[in-house]
C-alpha positions in Angstrom: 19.3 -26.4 15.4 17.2 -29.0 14.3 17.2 -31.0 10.9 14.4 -29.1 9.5 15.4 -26.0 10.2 19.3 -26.7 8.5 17.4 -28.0 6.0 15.4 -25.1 5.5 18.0 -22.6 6.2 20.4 -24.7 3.3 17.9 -24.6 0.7 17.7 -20.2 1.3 21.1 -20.0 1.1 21.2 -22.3 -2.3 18.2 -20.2 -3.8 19.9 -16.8 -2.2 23.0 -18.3 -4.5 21.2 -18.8 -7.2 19.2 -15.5 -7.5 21.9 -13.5 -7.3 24.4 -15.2 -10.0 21.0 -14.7 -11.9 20.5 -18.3 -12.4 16.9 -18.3 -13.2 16.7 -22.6 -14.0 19.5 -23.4 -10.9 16.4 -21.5 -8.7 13.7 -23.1 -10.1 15.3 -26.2 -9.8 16.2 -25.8 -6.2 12.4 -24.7 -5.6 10.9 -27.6 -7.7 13.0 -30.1 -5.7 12.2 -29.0 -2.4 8.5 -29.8 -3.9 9.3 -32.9 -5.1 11.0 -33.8 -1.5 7.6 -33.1 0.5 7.4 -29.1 0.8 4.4 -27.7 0.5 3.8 -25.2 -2.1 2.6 -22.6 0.7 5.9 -23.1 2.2 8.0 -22.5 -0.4 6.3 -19.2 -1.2 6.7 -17.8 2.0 9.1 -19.9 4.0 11.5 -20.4 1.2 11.5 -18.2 -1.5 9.8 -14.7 0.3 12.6 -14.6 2.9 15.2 -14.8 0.4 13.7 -11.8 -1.8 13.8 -10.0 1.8 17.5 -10.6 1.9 18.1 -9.0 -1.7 16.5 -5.8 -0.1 18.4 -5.8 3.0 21.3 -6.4 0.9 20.8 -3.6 -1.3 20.3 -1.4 1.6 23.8 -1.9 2.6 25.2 -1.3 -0.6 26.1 -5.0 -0.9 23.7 -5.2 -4.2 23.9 -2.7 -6.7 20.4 -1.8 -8.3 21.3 -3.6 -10.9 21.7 -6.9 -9.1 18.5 -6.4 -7.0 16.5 -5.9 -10.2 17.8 -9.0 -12.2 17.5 -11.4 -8.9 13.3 -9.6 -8.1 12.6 -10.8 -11.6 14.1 -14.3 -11.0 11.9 -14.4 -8.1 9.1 -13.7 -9.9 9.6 -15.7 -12.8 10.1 -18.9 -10.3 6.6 -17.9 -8.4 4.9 -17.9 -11.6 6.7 -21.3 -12.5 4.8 -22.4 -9.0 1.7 -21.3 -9.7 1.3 -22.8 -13.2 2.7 -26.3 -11.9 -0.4 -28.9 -12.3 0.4 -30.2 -9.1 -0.1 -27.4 -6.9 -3.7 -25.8 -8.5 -6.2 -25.9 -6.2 -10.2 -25.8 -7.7 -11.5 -22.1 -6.7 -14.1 -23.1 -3.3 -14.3 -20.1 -1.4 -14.8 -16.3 -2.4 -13.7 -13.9 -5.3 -11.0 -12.0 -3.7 -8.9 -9.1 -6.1 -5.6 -8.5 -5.1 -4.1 -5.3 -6.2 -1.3 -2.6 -5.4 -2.2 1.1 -4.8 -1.3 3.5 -7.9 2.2 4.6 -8.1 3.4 1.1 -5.9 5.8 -0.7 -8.0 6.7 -3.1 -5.2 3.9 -6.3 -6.6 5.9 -9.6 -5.2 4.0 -9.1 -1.5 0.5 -8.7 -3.5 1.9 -11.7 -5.5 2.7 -14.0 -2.4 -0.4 -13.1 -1.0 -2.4 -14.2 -4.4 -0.7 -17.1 -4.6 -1.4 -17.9 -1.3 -5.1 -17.6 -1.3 -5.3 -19.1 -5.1 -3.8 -22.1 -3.6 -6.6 -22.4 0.0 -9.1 -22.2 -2.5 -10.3 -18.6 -3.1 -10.9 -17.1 -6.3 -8.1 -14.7 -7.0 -8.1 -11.5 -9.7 -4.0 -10.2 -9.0 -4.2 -6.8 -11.1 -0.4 -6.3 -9.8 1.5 -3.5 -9.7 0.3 0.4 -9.7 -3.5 -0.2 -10.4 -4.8 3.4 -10.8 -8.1 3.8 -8.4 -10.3 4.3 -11.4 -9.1 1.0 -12.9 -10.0 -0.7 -9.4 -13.2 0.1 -9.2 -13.9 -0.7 -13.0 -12.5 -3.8 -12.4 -14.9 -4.2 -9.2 -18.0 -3.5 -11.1 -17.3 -5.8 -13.6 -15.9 -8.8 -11.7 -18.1 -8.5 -8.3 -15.3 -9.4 -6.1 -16.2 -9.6 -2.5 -13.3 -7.8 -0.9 -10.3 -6.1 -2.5 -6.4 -6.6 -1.1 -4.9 -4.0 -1.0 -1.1 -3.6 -1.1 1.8 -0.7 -0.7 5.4 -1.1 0.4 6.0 2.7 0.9 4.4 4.8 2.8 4.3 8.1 0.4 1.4 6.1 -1.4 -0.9 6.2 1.8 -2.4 9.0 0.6 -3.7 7.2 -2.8 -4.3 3.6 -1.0 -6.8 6.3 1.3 -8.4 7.6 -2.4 -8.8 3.6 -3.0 -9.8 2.4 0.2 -12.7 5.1 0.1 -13.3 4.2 -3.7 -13.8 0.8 -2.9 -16.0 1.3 0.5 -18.1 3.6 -1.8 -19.3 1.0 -4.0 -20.0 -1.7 -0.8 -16.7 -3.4 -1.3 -14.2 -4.1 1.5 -10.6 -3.4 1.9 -7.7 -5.5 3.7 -5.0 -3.6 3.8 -1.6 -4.8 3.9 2.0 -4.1 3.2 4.8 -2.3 4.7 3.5 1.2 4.1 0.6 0.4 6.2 3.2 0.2 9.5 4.5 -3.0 11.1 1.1 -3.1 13.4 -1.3 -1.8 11.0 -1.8 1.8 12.1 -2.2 3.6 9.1 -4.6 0.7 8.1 -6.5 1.8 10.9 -5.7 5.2 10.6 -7.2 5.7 6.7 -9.9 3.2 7.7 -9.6 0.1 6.2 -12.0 -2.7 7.1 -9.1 -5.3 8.1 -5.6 -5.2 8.2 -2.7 -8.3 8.3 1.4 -8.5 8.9 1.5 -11.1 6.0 0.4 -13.5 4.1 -1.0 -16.3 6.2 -2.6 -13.6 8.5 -4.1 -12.1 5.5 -5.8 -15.5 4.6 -6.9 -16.4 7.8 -9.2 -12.3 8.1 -10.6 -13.5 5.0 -11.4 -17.0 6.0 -13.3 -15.3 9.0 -15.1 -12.9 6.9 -15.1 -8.9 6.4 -18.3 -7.4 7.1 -19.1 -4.7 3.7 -19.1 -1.2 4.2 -21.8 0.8 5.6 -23.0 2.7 2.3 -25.2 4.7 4.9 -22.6 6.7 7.0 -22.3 8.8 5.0 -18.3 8.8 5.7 -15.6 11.2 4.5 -12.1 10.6 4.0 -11.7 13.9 6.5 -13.1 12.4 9.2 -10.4 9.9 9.5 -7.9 13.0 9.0 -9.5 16.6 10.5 -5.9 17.7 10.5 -6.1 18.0 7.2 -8.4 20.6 7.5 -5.3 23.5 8.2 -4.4 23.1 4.4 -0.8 22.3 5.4 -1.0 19.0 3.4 -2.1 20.5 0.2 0.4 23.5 0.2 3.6 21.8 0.5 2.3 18.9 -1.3 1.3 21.4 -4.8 5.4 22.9 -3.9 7.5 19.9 -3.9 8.6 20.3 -7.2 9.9 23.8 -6.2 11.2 22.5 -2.6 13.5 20.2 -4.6 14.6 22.6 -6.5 15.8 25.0 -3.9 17.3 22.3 -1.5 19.2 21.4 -4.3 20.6 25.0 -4.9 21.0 25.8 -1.8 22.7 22.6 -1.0 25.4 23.5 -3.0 26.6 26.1 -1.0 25.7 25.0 2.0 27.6 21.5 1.4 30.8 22.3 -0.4 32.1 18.5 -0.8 29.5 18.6 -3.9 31.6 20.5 -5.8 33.7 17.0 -6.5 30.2 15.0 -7.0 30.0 13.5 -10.6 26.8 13.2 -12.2 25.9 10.4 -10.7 26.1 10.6 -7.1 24.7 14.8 -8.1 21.7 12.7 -9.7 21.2 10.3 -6.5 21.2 13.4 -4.3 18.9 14.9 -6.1 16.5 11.6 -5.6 17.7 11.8 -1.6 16.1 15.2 -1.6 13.0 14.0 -3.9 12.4 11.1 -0.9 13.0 13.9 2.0 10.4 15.8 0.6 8.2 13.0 -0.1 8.4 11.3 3.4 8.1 14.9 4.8 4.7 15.1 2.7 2.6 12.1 3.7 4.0 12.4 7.6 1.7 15.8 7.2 -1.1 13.5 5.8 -0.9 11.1 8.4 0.0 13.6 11.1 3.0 11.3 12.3 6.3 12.3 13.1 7.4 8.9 13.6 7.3 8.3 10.1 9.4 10.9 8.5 11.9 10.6 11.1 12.2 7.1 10.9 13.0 7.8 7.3 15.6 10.2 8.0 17.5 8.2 10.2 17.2 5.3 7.9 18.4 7.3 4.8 21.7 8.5 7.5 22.4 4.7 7.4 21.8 4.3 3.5 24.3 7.5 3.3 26.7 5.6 5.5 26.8 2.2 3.6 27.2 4.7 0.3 29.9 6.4 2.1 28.2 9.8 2.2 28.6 11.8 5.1 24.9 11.6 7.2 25.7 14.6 8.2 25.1 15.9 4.8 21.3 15.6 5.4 21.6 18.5 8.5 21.8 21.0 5.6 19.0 19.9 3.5 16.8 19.2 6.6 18.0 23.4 7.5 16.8 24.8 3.7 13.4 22.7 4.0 12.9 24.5 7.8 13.5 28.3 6.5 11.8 27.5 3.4 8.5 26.0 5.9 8.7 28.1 8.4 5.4 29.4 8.2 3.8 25.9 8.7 3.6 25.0 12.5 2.9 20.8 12.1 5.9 20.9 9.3 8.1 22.5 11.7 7.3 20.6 14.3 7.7 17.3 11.7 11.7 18.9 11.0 12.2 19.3 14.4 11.6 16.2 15.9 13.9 14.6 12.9 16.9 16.9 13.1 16.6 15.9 16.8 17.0 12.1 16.5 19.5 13.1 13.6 21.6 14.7 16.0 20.8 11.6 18.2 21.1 8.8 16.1 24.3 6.2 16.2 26.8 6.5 13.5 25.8 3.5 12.0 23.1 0.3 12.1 19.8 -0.8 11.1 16.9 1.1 10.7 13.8 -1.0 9.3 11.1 1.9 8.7 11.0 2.2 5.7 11.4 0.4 2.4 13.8 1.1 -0.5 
């Protein structure tokens, strides 16, 4: 290991310190410093401070965080990005493009977005960062009014692929494109491809650099649908379970009960948190018809065995709820196959370790 990288590695584990005795100054102050000392403010965003915010989700994950914790050290994050950003020394005269940089509606998860503003604020673009859930309607108001060249688009979980299609579409209606990016888009940008975005990028830096090379607009001509990135859609499968979910909650729930009888002991608590296991279950199950990928809901299920493990649930506990959903489906043949394939890597899957498809 060489100097810089001890160096680099110290200064996460001080910040990683600080953010989670929520010590909001001691982390500024061990960001500001590393500025002082010849970091690069493009480096601390993503070298420095985005890894360490990576760490508080892990840790959560494995039940090392409570939610609690997680919250308080997110908003120290983002109160020592904004501290960056509004530092004289590191603002950079807007050069290049208007670029608006926005999360899909219903996507709480802004500090990628953020980073990614920050970033291009700081090579010289002109940045509008709407944040967090932007509802499609306010996106595109915002785009008349503004004339941005090309929207960012963000999501961390994939149940809001179906509304980041309504927006990309939105947006490509009016002429304007759309690099998508995020976690919910897939670690290689398939669902990017798959709703038809104009670009896609991993991170940041990538991100930056598809601008800098230029997105071509939309072809207003086409006369382009959002079914003909998705003809699957047209067996109505999507639409019928999606319009039951409510009800589909409901009856795992009940059934669950019965079916499960170490919830008799639950308290309220761990009775509500089931009740939100189920809620994501359904979810998952739900956009995996949109998209027509298995891969996606069972990645989930086996990823929410491990979250049941490090909560010291049984994972087993899911076989039951994953049974209910199958009866109550059975009529739908791309659902069934969809359960299938997950209670078989269920019945597959290790007792315990990683699984990074998904995002809490």
């Amino acid at each position: 290991m060489n100097a810089r990288t001890a160096e680099a590695r110290s200064l996460r584990d001080q910040l990683w310190e600080a953010v989670t005795s929520r010590d909001e100054y001691g982390a500024a102050g061990i960001v500001f410093r590393a500025l002082d000392n010849g970091m690069d403010a493009e480096t601390a965003l993503l070298d420095l401070i985005a890894p360490v915010q990576t760490k508080v989700g892990t840790e959560w994950a494995a039940n090392r965080l409570s939610v609690a914790q997680e919250h308080a050290a997110s908003a120290i994050t983002e109160r020592v990005i904004a501290a960056l950003a509004h530092h004289p020394a590191h603002r950079t005269p807007p050069s290049l493009g208007h670029i608006t940089v926005a999360c899909v509606d219903q996507e709480w998860h802004s500090l990628p977005a953020r980073l990614l503003a920050e970033v291009l604020t700081l090579r010289g673009w002109r940045v509008d960062f709407l944040g967090a859930q932007v509802p499609t309607q306010h996106l595109i108001a915002h785009l008349h009014n503004s004339g941005a060249d090309t929207v960012a688009l963000s999501s961390s979980l994939p149940t809001r692929l179906p509304t980041a299609h309504a927006a990309i579409t939105a947006c490509q209606a009016i002429g304007v494109p759309v690099l998508a990016g995020g976690a919910a888009f897939g670690h290689d940008g398939r669902y990017a491809r798959l709703l038809g975005a104009n670009a896609w990028a991993p991170d940041a830096r990538a991100a930056a650099r598809r601008l800098a090379d230029g997105i071509p607009a939309p072809d207003l001509a086409s006369g382009h649908q959002q079914i003909d990135d998705l003809p699957h859609l047209a067996d109505q499968e999507y639409t019928l379970v999606a319009r039951t979910q409510p009800q589909l909650i409901r009856t795992v729930l009940t059934q669950l009960e019965g079916r499960f009888p170490a919830m008799a002991a639950y308290t309220a608590q761990q009775r509500e948190r089931t009740a939100e296991d189920i809620a994501h279950i359904v979810e998952f199950l739900t956009v995996s018809l949109y998209t027509d990928d298995g891969d996606l809901f069972t990645t989930f299920i086996t990823w929410t065995a491990d979250i049941l493990t490090a909560r010291h649930v049984p994972a087993r506990s899911l076989d039951p709820a994953l049974d209910i959903l199958a009866t109550e489906l059975k009529d739908f043949p791309r659902t069934t196959r969809l359960l299938d394939q997950a209670r078989f890597a269920l019945d597959r899957a290790p007792a315990t370790g990683p699984h990074h498809g998904a995002s809490a």
